[in-house]
BAFI-3210 file (N, C-alpha, C; in Angstrom, 3 decimals, decimal comma, padded with zeros to 6 digits):
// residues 155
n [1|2|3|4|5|6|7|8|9|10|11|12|13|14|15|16|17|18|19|20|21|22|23|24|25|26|27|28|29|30|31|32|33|34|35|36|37|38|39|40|41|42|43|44|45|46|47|48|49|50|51|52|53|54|55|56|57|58|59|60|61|62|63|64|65|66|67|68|69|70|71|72|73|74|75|76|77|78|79|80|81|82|83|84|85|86|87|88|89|90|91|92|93|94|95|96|97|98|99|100|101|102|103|104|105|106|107|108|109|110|111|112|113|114|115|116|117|118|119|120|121|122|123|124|125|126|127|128|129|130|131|132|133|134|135|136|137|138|139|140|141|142|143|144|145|146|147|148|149|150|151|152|153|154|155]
n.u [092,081|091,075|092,159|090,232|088,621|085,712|082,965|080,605|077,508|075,443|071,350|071,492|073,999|075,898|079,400|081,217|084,289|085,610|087,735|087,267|086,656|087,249|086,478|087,409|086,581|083,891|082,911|081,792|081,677|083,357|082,711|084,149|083,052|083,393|082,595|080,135|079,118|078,860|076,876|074,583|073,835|073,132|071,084|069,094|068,449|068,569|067,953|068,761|071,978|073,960|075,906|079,697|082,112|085,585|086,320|088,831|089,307|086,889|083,639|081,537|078,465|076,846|075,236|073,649|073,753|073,552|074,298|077,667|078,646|078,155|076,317|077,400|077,016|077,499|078,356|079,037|078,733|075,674|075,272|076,910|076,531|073,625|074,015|075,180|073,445|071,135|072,840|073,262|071,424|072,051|074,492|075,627|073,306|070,967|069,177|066,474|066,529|067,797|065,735|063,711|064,683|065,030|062,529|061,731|063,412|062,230|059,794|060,821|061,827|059,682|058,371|059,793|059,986|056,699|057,197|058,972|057,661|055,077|056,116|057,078|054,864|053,817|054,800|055,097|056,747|060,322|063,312|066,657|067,161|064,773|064,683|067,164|065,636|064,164|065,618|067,392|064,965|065,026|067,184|067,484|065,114|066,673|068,951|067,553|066,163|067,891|069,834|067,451|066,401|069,456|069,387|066,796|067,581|069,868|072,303]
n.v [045,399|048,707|051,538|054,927|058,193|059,603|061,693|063,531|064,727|067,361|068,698|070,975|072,381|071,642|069,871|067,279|065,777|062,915|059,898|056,941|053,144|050,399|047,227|045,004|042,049|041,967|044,013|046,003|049,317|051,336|053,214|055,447|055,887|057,830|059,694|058,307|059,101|061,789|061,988|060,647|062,874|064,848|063,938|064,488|067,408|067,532|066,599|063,472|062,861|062,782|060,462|059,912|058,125|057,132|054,760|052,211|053,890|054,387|056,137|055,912|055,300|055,884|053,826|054,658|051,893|049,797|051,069|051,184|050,847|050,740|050,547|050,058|051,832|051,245|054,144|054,765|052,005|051,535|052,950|051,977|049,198|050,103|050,968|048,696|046,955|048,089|047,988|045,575|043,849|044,325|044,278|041,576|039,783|037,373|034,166|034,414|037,386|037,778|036,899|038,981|041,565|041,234|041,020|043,077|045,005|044,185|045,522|047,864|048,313|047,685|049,997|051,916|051,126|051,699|054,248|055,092|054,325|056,519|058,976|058,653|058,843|061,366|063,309|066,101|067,293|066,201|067,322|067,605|067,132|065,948|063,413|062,600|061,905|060,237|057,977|057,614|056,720|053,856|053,033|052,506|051,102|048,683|047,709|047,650|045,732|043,337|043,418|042,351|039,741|038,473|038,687|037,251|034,863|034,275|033,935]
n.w [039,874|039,056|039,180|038,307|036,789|037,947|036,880|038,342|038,191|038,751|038,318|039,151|038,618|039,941|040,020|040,541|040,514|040,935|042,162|041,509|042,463|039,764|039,275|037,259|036,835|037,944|037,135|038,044|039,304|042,135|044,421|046,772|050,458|051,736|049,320|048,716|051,067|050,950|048,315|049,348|051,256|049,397|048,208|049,396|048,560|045,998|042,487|040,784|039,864|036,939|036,486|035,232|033,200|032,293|030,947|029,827|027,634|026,706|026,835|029,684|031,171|034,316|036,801|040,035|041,957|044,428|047,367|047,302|044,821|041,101|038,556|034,881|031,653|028,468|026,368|023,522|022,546|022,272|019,772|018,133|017,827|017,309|014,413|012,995|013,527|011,901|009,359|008,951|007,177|005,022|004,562|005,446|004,897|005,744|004,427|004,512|004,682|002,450|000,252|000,908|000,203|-002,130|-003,323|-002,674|-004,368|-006,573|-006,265|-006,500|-008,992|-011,163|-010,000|-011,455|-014,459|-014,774|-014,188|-015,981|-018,104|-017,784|-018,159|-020,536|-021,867|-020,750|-021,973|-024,489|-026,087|-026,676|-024,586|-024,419|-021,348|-020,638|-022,204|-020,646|-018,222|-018,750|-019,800|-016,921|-015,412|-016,696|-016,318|-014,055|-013,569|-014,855|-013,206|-010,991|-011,318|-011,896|-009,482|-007,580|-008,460|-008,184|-005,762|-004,943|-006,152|-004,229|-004,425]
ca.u [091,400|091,819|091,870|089,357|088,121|084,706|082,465|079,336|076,905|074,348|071,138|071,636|074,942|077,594|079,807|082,177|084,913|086,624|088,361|086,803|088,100|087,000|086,312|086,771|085,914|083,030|081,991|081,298|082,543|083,223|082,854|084,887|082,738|082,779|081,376|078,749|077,679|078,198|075,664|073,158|073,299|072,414|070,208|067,729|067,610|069,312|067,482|069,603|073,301|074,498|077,653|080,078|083,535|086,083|086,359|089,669|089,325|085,260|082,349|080,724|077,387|076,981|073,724|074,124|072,556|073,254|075,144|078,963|078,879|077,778|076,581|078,184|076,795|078,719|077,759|079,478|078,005|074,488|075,032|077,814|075,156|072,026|074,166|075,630|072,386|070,879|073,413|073,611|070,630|072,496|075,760|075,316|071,713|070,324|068,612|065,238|066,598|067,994|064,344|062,992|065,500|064,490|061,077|062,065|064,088|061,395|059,188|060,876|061,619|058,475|057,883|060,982|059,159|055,884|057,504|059,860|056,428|054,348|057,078|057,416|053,641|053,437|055,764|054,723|058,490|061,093|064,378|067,829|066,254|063,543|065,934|067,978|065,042|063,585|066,939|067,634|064,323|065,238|068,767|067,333|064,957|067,395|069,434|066,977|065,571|068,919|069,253|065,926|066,644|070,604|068,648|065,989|068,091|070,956|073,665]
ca.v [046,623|050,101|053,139|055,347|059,316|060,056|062,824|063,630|066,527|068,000|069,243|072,019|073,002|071,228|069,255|066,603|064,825|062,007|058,488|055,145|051,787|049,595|045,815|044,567|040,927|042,244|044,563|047,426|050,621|051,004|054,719|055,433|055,912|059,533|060,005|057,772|060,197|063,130|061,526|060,997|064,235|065,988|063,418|065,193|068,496|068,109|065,159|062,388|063,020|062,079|059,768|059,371|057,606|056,754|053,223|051,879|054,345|054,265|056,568|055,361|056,084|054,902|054,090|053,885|050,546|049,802|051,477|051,776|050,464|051,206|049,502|050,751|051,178|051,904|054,914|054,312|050,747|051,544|053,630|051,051|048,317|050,199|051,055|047,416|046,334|048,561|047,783|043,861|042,914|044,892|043,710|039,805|039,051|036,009|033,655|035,122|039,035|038,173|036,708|039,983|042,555|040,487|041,261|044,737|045,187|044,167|046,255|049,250|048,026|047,683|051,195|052,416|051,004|052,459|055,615|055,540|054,576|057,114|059,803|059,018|059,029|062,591|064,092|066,376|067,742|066,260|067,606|066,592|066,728|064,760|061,917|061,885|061,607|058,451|057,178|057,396|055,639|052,705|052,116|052,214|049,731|047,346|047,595|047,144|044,243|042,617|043,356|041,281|038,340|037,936|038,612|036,359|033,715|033,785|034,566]
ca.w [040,222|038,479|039,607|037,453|037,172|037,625|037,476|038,913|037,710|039,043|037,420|039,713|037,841|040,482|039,171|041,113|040,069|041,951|041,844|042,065|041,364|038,934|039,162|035,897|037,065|038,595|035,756|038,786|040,010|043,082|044,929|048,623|051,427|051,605|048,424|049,217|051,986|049,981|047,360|050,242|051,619|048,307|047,200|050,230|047,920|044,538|041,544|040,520|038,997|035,862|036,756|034,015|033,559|030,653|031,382|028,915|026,287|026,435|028,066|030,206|032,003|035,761|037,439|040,976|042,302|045,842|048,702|046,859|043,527|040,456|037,333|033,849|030,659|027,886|025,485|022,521|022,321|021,934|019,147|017,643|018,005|016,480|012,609|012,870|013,495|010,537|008,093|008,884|006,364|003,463|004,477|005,536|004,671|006,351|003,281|004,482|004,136|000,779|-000,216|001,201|-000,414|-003,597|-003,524|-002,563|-005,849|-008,026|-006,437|-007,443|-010,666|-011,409|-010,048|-012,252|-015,140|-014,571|-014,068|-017,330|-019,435|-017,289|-018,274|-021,880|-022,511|-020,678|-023,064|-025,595|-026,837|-026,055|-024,468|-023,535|-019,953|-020,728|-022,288|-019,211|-016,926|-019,094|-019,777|-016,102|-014,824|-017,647|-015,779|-012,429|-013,518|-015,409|-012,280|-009,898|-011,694|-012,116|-008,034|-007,368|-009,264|-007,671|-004,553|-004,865|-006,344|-002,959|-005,432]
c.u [092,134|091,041|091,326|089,017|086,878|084,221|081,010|078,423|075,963|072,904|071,275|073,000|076,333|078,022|080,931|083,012|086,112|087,013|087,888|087,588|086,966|087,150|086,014|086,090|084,625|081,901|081,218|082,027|082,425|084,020|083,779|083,453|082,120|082,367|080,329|077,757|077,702|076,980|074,789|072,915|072,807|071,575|068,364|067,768|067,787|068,280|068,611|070,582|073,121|075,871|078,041|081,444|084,280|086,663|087,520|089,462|087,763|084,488|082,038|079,911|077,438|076,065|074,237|072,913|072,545|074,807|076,269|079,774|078,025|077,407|077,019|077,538|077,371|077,963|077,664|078,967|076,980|074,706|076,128|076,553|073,955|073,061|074,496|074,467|071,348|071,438|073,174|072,861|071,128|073,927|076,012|074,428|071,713|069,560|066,814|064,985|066,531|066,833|063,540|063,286|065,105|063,555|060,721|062,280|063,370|060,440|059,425|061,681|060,870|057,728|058,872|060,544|057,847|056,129|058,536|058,325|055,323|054,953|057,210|055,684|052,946|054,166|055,350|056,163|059,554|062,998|065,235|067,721|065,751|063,822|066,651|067,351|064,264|064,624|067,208|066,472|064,371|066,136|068,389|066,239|065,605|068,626|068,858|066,544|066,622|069,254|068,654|066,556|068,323|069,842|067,849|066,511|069,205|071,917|074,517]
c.v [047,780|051,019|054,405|057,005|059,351|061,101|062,986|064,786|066,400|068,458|070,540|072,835|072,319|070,179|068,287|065,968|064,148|060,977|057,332|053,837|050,986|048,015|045,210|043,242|040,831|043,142|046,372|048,594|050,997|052,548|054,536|055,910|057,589|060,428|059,784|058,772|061,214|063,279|061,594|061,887|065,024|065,392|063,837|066,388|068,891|066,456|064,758|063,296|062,161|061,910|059,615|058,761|057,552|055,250|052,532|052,333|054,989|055,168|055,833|056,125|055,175|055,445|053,713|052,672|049,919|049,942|051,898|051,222|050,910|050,607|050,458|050,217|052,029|053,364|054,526|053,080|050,606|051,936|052,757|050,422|048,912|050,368|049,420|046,450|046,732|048,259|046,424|043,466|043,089|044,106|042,110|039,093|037,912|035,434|034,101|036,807|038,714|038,142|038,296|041,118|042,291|040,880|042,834|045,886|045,109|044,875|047,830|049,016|048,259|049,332|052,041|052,214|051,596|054,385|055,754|054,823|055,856|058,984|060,234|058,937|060,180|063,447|064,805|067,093|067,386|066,917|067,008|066,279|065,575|063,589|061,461|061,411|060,389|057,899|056,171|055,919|054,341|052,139|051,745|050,657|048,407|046,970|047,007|045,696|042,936|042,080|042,293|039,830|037,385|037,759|037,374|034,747|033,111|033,890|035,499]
c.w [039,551|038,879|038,158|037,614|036,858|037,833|037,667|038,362|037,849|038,520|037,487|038,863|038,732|039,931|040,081|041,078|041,198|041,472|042,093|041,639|040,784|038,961|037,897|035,775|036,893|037,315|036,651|039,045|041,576|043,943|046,540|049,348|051,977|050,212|048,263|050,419|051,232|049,001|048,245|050,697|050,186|047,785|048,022|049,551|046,604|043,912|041,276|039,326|037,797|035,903|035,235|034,263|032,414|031,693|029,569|027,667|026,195|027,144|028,468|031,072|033,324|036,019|038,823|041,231|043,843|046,703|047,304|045,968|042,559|039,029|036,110|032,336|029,240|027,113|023,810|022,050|021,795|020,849|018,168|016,915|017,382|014,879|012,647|012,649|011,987|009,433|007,935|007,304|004,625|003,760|004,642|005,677|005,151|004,332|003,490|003,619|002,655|-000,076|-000,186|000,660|-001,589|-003,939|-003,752|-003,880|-006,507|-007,379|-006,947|-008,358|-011,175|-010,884|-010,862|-013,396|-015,734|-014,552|-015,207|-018,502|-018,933|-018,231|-019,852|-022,117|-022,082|-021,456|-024,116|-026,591|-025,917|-025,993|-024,220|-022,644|-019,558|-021,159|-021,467|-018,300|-017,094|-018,809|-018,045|-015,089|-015,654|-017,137|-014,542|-012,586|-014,377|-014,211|-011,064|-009,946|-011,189|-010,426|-007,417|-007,717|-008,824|-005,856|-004,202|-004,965|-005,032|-003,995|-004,542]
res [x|x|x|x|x|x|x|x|x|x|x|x|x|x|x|x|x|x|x|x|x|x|x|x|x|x|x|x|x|x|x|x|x|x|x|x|x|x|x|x|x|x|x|x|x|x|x|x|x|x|x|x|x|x|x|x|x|x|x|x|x|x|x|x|x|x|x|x|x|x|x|x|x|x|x|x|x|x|x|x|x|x|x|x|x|x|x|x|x|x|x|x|x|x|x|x|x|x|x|x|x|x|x|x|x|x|x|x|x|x|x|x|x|x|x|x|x|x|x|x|x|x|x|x|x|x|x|x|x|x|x|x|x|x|x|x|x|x|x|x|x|x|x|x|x|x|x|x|x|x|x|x|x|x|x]
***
């Protein structure tokens, strides 16, 4: 068991901070007795608090759930968990992603292409500009292509 600071807030503007203990077994929090009535008396004219805690380093949010505990959910986690989850397919593709990233690649190749012949056949003088901005869609698609094809292949 550990002894923990939480705080309570109001939407009203009060703000409460006290001590609970912590069941790490358990995974709960665990309020005293007279905070528990203090919560029920204001919960007849104030809307629901926003409990919080630092739980070993971590936010945490607390829902209460019955009588004089509390369940805990982290903050930091969710927001861990959604880029980890976003990056995964670029960073340790499954043999499906890589198929799918593959396909991906040659589609904008193939629009990198289209758009470096689209480019040079609107041209009526050209500038140094206008060489960098073919040039450029020529690398993107010999890159992208190249991309596709390590992709596609599981390489």
């Amino acid at each position: 068991m550990q002894i923990i600071e939480i705080e309570i807030e109001f939407p009203g503007g009060m703000t409460i901070s006290d001590r609970a203990s912590y069941q790490r077994s358990e995974g709960k929090v665990h309020i005293s007795e007279r905070l528990q009535r203090i919560l029920d008396d204001f919960s007849v004219s104030e809307a629901s608090p926003s409990i919080s805690a630092v739980i070993d380093g971590e936010n945490a949010q607390l829902t209460q759930s019955n009588g004089r505990w509390m369940d805990i959910a982290y903050v930091g986690q969710d927001a861990q968990r959604f880029w980890s989850n976003l990056l995964q397919p670029f960073v340790a593709p499954s043999s499906d992603q890589e198929q799918q990233l593959g396909r991906f690649c040659h589609a904008l190749s193939v629009a990198s292409l289209v758009g470096a012949i689209g480019f040079w056949h609107s041209v009526k003088g050209w500038t140094f500009t206008d060489v960098l901005n073919c040039s450029a869609l020529a690398v993107a698609f010999v890159i992208t292509f190249y991309a596709g094809l390590r992709f596609t292949k599981g390489d």
